[in-house]
TORGU-730624 format. One record per atom (N, C-alpha, C, O, CB): x, z, y. Coordinates in steps of 0.2 Angstrom, whole numbers, plus 5000, padded with zeros to 4 digits. Atoms other than C-alpha are relative to their C-alpha. Glycine has a CB too. Layout:
BEGIN
XZY...
% end
This chain:
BEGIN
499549954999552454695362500350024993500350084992499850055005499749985006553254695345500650005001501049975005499949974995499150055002555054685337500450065003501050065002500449885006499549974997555654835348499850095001499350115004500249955008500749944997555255025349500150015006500549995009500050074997500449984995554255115361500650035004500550025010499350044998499449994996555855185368500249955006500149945012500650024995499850074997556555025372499649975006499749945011499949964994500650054996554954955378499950045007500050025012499249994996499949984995554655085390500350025006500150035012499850005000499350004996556455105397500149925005500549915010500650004993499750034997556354945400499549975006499749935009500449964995500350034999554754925408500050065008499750055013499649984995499749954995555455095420500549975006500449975012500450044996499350044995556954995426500049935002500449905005500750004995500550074998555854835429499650045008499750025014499249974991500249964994554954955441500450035005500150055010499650044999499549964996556355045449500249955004499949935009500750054997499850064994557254885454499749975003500149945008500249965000500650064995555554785461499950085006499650075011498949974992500249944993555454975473500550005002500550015008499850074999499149994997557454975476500149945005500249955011500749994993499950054996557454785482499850015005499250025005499949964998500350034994557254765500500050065004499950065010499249974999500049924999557254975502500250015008499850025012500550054994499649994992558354975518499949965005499949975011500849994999500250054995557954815525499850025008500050025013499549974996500549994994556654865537500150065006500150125005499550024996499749944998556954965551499050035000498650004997500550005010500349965001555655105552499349995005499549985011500450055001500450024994553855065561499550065000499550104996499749934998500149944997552655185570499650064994499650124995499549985006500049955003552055275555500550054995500450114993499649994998499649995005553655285545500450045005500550095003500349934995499949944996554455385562499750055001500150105003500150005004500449954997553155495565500250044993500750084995499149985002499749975003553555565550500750034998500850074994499949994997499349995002555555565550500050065007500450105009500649924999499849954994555355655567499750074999500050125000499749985008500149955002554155785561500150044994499950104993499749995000499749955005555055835546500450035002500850054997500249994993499249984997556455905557499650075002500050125004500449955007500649924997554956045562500050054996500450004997499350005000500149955006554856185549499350035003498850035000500850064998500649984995553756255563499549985000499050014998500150005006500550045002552756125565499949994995499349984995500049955003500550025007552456075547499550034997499050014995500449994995500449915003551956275541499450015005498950055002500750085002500649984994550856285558499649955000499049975001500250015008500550045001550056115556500049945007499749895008499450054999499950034993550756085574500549915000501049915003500550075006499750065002551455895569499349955002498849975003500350004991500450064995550455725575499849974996499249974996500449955005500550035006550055645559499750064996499950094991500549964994500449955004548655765553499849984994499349964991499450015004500350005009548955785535500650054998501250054999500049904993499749945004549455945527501049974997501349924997499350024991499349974997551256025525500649964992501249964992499950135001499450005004551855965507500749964997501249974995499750014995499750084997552555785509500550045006501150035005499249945004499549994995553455855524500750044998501350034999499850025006499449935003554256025517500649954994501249954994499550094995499550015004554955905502500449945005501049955004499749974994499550054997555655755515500450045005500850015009499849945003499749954993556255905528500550014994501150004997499550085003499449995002557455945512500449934998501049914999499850044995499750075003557655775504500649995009501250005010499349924998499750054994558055695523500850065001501350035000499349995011499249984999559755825526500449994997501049995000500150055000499450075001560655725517500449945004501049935006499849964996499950064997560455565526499349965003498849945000500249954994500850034996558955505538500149925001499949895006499850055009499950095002559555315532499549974997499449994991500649994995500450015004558155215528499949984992499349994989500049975002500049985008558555185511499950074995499850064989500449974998499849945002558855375508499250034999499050064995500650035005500649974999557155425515499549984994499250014989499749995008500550035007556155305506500050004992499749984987499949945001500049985010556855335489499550044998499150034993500750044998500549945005555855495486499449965001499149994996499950085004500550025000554455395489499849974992499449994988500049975004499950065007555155255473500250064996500150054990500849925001500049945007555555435462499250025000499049984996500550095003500550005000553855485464499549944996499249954991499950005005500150095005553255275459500150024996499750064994500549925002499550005004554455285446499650074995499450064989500850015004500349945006553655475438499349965001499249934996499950115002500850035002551855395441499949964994499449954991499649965006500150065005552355245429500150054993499850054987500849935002499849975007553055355417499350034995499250034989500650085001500449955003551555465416499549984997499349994991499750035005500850045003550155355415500549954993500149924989499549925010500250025007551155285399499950044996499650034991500549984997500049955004551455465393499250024996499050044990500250055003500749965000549655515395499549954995499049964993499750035008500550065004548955345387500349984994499949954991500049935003499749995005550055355374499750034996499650024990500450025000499949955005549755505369499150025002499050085003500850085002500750005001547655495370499649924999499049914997499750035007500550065001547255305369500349974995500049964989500049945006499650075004548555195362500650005002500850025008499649925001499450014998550255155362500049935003500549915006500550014994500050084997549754955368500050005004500449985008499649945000500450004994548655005381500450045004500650025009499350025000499450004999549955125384500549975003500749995008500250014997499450054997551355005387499549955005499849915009500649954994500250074996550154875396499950045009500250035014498949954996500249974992549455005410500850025002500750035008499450075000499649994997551155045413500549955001501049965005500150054997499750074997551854875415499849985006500249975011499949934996500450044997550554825424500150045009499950025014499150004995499949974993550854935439500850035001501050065006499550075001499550024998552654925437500249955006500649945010500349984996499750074997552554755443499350005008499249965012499849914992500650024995550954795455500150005007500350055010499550055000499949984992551154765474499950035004500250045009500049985003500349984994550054855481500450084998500450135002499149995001499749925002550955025471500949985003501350035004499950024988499550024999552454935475500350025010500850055011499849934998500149984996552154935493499950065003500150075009499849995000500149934995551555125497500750034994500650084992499050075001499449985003553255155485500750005006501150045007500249954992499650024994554155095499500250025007500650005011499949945000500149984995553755205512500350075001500450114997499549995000499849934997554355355522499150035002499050075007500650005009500849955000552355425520499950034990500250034985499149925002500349975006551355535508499849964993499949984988499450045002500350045007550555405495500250004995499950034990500049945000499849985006551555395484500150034995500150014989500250004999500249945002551655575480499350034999499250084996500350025005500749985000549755575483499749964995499149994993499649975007500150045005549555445470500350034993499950024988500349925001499749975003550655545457499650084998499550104992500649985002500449965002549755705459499249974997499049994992499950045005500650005001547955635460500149974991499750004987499549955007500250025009548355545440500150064998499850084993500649954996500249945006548855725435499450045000499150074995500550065002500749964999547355785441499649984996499450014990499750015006500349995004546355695435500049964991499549934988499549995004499950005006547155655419499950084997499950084990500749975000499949975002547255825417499150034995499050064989500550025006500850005004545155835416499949974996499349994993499649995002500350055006545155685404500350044995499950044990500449915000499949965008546155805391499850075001500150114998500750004996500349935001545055955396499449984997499050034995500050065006500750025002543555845391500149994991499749994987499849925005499950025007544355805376500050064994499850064988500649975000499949945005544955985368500150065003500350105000500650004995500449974998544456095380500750055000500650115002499350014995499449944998546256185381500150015007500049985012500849994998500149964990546456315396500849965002500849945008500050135001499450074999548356205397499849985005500049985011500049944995500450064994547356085405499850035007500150025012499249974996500249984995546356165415500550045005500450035011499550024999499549974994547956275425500249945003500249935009500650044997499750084997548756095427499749995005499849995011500149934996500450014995547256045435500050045006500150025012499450004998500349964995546856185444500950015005500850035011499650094997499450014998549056175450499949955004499949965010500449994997500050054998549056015453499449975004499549975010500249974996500549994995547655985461500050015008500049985013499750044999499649974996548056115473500649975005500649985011500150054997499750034999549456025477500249945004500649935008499950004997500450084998548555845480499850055006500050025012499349954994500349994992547655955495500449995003500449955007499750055002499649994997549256005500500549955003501049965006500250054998499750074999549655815501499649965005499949955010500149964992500450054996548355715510499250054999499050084993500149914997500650004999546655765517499649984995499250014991499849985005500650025005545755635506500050014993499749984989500049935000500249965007546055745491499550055000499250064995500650044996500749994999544655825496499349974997498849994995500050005005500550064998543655655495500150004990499749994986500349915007499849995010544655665474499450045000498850024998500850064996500549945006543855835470499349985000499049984995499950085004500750025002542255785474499749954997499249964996499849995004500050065004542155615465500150024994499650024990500649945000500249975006542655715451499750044997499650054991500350024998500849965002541355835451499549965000499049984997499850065006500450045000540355705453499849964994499249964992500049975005499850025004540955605440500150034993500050004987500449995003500449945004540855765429499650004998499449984992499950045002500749995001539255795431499949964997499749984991499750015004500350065002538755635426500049984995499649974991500149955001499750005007540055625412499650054993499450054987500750035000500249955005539355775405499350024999499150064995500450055000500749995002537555755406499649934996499049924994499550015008500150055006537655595395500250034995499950034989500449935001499649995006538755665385499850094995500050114990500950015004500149945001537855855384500250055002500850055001500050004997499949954996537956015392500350044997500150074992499550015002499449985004539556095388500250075003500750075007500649945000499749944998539656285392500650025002500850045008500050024996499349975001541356325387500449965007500849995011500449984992499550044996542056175398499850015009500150015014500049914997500349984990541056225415499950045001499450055004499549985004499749964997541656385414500550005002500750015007500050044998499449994996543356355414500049965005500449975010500650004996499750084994543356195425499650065007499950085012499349884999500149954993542256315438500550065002500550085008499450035001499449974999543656435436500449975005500649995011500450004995499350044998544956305439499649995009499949995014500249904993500350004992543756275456500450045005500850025009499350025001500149954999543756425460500850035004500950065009499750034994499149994998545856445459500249975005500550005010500449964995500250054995545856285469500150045008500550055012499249974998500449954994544756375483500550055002500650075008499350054998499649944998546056515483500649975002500749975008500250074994499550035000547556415482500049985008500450005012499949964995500250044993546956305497499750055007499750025012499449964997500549984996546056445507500550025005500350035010499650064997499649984997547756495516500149945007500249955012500650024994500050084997547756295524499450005004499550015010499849924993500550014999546156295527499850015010499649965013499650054995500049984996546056395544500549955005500249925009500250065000499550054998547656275550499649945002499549935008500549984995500550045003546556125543499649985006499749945011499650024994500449974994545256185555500149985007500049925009500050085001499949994994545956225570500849925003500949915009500450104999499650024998547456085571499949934999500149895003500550034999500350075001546755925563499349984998499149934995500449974994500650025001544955925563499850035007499649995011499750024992500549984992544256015580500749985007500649985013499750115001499949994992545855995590500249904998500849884995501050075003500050045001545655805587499749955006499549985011499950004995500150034994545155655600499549964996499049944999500749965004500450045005544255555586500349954999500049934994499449975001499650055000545555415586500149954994500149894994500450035002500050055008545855395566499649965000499749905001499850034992500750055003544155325564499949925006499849865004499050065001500350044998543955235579500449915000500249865004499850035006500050075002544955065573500049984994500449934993500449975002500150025007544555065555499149975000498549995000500250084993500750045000543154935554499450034996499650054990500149924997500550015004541354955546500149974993500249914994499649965003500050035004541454905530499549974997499050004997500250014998500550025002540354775520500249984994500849984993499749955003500050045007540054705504500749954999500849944993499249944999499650065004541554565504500550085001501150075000500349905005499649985001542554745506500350024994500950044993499850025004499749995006542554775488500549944996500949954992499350024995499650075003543154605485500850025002501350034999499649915004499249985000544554655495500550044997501150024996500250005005499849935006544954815486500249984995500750004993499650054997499850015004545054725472500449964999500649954994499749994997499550054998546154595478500750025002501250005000499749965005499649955001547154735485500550044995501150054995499750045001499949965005547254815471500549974995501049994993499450024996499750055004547754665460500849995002501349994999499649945001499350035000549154585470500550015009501049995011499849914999499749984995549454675487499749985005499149985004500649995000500250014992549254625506500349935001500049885004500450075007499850054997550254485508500349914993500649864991500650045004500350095008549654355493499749955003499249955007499350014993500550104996549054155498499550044997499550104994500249884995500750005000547354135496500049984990499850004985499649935007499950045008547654025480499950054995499550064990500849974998499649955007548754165469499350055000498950044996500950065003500449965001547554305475499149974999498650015000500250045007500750035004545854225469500149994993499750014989499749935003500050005009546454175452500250074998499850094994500649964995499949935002547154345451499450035000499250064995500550045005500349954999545754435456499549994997499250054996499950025004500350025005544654325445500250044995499850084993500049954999500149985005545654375431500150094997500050124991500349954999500249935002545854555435499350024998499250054993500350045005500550005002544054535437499650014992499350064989499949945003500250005006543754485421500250054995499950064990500149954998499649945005544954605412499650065001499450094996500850025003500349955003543954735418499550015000499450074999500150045001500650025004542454685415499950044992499550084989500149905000499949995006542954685398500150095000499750134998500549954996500049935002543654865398499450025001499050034996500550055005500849974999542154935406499750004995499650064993499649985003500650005007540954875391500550034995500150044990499749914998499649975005542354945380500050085000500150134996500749965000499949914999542455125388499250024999499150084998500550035009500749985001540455125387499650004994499050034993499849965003500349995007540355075370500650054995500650054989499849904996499649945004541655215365499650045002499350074997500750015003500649945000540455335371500450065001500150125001499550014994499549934997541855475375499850035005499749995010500749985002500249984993541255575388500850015003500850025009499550085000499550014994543055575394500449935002500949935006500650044997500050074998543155385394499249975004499149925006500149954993500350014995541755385404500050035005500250005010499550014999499549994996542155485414500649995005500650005011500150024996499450054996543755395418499649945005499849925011500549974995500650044997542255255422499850035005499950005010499549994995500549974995541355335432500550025008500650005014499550074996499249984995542855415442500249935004500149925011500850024993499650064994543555225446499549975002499649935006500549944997500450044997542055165451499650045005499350015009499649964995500549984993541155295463500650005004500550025009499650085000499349984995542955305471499749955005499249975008500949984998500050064995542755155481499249995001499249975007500349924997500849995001540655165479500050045008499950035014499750054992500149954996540755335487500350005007499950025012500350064996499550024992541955285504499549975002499149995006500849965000500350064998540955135505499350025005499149985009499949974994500750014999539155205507500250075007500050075013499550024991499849954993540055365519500349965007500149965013500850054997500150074993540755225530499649965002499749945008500549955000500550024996539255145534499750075005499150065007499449974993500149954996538955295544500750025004500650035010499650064997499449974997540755355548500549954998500549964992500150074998499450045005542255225544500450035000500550075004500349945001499349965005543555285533500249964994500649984990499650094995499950025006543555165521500749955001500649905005499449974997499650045000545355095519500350024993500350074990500450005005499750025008546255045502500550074999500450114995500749904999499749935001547655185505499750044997499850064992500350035004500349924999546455325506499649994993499450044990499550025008500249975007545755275489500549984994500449974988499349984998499150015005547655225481499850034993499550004988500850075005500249945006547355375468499649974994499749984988499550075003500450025006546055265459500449924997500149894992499049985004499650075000547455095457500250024991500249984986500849995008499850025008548055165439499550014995499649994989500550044997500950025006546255195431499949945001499849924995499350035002500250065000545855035437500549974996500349924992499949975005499650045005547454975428500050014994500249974989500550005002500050005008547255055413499349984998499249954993500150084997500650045004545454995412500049934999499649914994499550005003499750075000546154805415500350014992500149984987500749995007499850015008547354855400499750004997499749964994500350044996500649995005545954905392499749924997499649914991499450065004500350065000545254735393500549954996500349914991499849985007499650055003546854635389500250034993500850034991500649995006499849965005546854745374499649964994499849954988499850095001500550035003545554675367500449924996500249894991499349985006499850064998546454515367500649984991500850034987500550005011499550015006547754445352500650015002500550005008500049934996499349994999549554465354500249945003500849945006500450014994499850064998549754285360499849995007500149965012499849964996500149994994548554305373500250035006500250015012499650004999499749934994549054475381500849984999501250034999499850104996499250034998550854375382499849965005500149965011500449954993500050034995550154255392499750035004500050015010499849974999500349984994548854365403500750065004500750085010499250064998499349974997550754455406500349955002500749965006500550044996499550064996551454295410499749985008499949965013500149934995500449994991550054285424500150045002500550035007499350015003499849954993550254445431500549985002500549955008500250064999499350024998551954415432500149945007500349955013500449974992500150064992551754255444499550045004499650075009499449894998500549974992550254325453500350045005500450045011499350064996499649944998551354485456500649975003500850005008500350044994499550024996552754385462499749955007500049955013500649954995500350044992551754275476499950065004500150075009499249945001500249954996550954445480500650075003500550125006499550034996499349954999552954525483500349995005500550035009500449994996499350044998554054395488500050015009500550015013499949914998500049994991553354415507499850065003499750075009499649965004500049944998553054575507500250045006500850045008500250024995499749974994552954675523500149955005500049965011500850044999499650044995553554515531499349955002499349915007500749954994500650064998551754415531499550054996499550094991500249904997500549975000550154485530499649965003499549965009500050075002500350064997549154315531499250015001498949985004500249934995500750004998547454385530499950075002499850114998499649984995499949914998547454555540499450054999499450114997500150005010500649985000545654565541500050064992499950124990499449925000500149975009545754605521500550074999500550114994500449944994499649955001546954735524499950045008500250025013500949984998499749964994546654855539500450065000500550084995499650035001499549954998547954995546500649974997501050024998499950074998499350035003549454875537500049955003499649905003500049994993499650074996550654775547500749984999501250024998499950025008499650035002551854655546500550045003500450065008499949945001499249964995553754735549500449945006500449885006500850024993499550034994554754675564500650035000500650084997499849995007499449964997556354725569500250055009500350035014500449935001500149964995556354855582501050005006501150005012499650094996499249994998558554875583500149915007500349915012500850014990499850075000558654685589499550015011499850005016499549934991500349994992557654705606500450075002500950075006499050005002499749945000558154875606500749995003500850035007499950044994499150004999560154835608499949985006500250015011500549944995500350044995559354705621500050045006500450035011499349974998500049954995558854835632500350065002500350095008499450015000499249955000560154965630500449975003500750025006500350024993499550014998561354865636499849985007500349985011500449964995500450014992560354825652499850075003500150105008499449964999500449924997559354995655500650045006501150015005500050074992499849974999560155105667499550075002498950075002500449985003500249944999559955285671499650005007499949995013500550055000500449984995558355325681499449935000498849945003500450015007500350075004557655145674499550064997499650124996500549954995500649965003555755185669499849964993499549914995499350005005500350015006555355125650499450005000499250055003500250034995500649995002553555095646499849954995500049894996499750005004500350045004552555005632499349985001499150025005500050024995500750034995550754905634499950034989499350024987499949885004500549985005550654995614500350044995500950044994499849944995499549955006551255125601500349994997500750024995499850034996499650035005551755005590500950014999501350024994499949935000499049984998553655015598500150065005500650075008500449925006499749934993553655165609500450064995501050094997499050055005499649945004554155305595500649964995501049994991499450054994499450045005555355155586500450025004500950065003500149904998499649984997556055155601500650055001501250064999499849995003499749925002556555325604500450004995501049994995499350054998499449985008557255355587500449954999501049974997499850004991499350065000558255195588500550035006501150025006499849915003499450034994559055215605500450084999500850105003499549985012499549955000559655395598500150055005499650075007500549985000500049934996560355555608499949955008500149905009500850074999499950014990559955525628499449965001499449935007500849965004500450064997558355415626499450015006499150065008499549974995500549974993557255405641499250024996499050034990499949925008500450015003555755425639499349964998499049965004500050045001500350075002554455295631499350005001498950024997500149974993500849994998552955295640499649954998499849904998499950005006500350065003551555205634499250005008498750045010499650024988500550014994550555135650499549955001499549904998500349985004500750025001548955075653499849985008500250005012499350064995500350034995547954995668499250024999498749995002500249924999500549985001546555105663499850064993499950054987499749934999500349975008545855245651499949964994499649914995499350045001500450035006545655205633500350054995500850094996500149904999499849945005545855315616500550055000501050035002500249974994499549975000546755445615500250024995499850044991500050035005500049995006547855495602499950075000499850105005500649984996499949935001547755675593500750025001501150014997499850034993499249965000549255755603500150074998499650105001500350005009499849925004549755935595500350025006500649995011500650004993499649974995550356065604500750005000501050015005499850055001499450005001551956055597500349935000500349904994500150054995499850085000552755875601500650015006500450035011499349935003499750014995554355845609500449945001500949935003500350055002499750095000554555665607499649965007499350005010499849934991500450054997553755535618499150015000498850024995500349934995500749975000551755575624499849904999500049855001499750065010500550065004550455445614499650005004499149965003499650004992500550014997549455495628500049945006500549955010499750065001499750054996549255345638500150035006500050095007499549945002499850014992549855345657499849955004500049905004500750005000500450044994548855265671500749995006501150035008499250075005499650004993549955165684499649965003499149935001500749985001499649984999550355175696500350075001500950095003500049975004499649925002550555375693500550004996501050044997499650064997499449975004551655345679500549955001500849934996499850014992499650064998552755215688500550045005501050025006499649945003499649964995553455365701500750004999500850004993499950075000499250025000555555335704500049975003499649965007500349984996499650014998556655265710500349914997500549875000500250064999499750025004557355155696499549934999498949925000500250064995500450065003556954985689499550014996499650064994500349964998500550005007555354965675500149944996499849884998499250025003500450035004555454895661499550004994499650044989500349984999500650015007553954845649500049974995500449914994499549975002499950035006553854805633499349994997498950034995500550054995500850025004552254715627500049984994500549964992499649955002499849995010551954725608499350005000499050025005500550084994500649975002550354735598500450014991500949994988499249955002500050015006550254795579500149954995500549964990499750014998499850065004550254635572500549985004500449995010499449944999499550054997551654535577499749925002499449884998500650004995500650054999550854385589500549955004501049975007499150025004499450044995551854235598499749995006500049955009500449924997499950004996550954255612499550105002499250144998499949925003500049935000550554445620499349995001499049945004500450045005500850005000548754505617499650035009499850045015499950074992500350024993547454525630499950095003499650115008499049945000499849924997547954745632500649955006500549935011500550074992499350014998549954685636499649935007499949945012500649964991500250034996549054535647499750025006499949995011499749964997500149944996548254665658500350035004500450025011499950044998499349994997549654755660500649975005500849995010500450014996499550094997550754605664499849995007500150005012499749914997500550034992549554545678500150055006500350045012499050014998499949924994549554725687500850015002500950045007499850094994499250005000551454715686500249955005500649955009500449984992499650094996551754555693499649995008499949975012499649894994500349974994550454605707500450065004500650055010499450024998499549954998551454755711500850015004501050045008500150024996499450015002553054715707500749944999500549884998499950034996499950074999554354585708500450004993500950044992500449975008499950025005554754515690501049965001501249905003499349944998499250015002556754505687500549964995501049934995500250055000499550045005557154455671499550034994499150094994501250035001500550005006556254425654500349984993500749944992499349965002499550025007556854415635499550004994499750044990500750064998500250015007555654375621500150014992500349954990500049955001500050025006555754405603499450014996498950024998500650024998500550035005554854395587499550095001499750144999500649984989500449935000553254515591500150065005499850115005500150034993499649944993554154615607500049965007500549935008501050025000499650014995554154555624500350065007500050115009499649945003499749934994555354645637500049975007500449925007500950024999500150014992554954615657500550065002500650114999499050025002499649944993556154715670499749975006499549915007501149995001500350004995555454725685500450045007500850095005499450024998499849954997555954795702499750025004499249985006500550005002500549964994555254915716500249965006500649985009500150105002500150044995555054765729499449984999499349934995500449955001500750025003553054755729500249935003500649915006499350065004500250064995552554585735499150005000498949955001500549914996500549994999550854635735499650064999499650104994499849974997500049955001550154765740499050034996498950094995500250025007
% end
């Protein structure tokens, strides 16, 4: 990276990342987690009381509750996300710049220009990206309180920080990694007075800061809950680090091929950092060490008793790892670290090009699903539906798209079952569509025709063995009228002429 200054270079390595988040922005219509939030930022009530359905604190929403009055247009919403992307890229050069190096500097901040998996939660109407941008202030902000011990530092921390709570729960799961990570740092490095007073200050701020949440916290996403989050995020095992790091490297929807050389050779990149941040002996480059590596450690060994471990929820740790990768490819001659950028670059584009659109190994990615089109059936059954007609779904996946697609006067999108099973955390305050299932034939009462809409998360070509259930009970009941198939939806109408009773 010669021949051009550092202006240049990272201008241009800015506007290499804006448009790889801009492309494709609108495309997509909106799928069940990316509504749940465009319906609850319209709450001010619900956001401030805690009374909203996706249980994670108020600060993400209050900013898209302003942003969205402009335009609740998919591209509009998810921008703030790609501004957010876009300051994280900047930061992590500023801050590597201005403590490591100006190489490693520009490498880490290429290197998650072009990354998919930052690419991906950039692209979203959720918190991450915003959760990924605080958690580097933070704990960048301890890497230069380890260094010169200015109280600077530590307010940022103790701000920002604060902040990150007020963004996602698993900043909680931060602070702790970094106390942990602390400690460790600084009992190799020696026992440093000055600095664990102010940092238990900065705690202490934190604690005040946060204590106002807390009661909310309590009372609205932790006891008035059903247990639901956890109960379909798998166990994890030993091949789960492999996928993290495969994650990490080139996203969710990479061949087998790309993502194995990739993750070999991220493998090996930070291999090398590591032995390079160990034989620096900095207690604030260890530190950073230690930090990226209990992240994923610490989840890991907590979900063998509770699962929690998914790649989002430890996002925050994706630009340490990349600056330690730099770190490795730093090592390297000018000719080489042209070429380990000309691999990323391919790796990064297989891991792009299908982005959202295929997600060939699901297992490797839990709670991330391929997009479909929700308007395209949706038109389908609008132009059929009439009034007193019963809507229902065999899954959550399409029941709240629905709704926000079909606009003012939608009925309402029941989600029906042939039997108890999970139930979500409903809030007391909800006045969209109930997540809580419905038993028929009670929730079949009317008049009107019913139709169903079988779906699951993944998009499957033929309907899974929930939606197959449902079906069966239907077709028993009721007499099957007319049926319309598309990619990941099917739509059944039915009418009230039992033929079996």
């Amino acid at each position: 990276m010669t021949g051009l200054s550092s202006r240049v270079k990272i201008s241009a390595i800015l506007l290499l990342g804006l448009i790889l988040r801009l492309y494709r922005l609108g495309k997509y219509d909106y799928w069940f987690d990316e509504v749940l939030c465009v319906f609850q930022k319209n709450s001010l009530y619900g956001i401030i009381s805690g009374k909203i359905l996706d249980s994670n604190p108020p600060l993400y929403f209050l900013l898209l509750n302003l942003w969205g009055r402009v335009s609740e247009a998919e591209f509009w919403l998810r921008l703030l996300s790609v501004f957010f992307a876009v300051a994280t890229i900047f930061l992590v050069y500023y801050y590597c710049r201005k403590y490591i190096g100006e190489r490693i500097a520009l490498l880490s901040a290429l290197l998650l220009s072009v990354n998919p998996f930052h690419i991906y939660y950039s692209q979203e109407v959720k918190m991450y990206s915003l959760f990924i941008l605080l958690s580097f202030i933070s704990v960048i902000a301890l890497f230069s309180a380890l260094r010169d011990e200015r109280k600077s530092h530590f307010i940022i921390y103790t701000l920002v920080t604060a902040a990150a709570l007020y963004t996602h729960y698993f900043a909680i799961y931060l602070v702790i990694v970094e106390i942990i990570a602390l400690s460790m740092a600084i009992a190799v490095s020696g026992f440093d007075k000055k600095f664990i007073k102010y940092y238990s200050l900065s705690l202490v701020g934190i604690i005040l800061l946060y204590l106002p949440w807390v009661p909310i916290m309590l009372r609205e996403h932790f006891f008035n809950t059903s247990g639901f989050v956890t109960t379909w995020i798998p166990k994890p095992t030993i091949k789960t680090f492999f996928y993290t790091l495969k994650n990490f490297s080139v996203g969710f929807s990479s061949p087998r091929l790309n993502y194995l050389f990739a993750s070999f050779l991220y493998g090996v990149l930070g291999l090398i950092g590591i032995t390079r941040f160990i034989r620096g002996k900095k207690r604030e480059f260890i530190f950073i060490l230690l930090f990226s590596l209990l992240t994923p450690l610490g989840l890991y060994l907590a979900s063998l008793k509770a699962p929690v471990y998914l790649d989002r929820y430890i996002s925050f740790a994706l630009p340490f790892f990349l600056l330690i990768v730099s770190s490795g490819m730093e090592k390297f001659n000018f000719k080489l670290q042209v070429l380990v950028v000309v691999l990323v670059f391919i790796f990064s584009f297989f891991g792009y090009k299908d982005m959202y659109e295929k997600i060939p190994f699901i297992h490797q990615a839990p709670g991330e699903h391929e997009r479909i089109s929700y308007r395209e059936p949706l038109k389908y059954l609008k132009s059929h539906w009439k009034k007193g007609d019963i809507v229902g779904h065999s899954c959550r996946s399409t029941q709240l798209s629905f709704e926000y697609y079909w606009g003012k006067g939608a009925p309402e999108q029941k989600l029906l079952a042939t039997e108890k099973f999970e139930s979500y955390p409903q809030p007391s305050f909800w006045p969209h569509s109930s997540l809580l299932p419905q038993i028929v034939p009670d929730a079949l009462n009317g008049k009107g025709d019913i139709w169903v809409v079988l779906s699951w998360w993944d998009p499957m070509d033929e309907i899974d063995y929930i939606s197959i259930k449902l079906k069966k009970w239907m077709d028993e009941h009721f007499t099957l009228i007319d049926e319309k198939r598309f990619h990941g939806i099917f739509i059944y109408k039915y009418e009230r002429n039992p033929h079996s009773e």
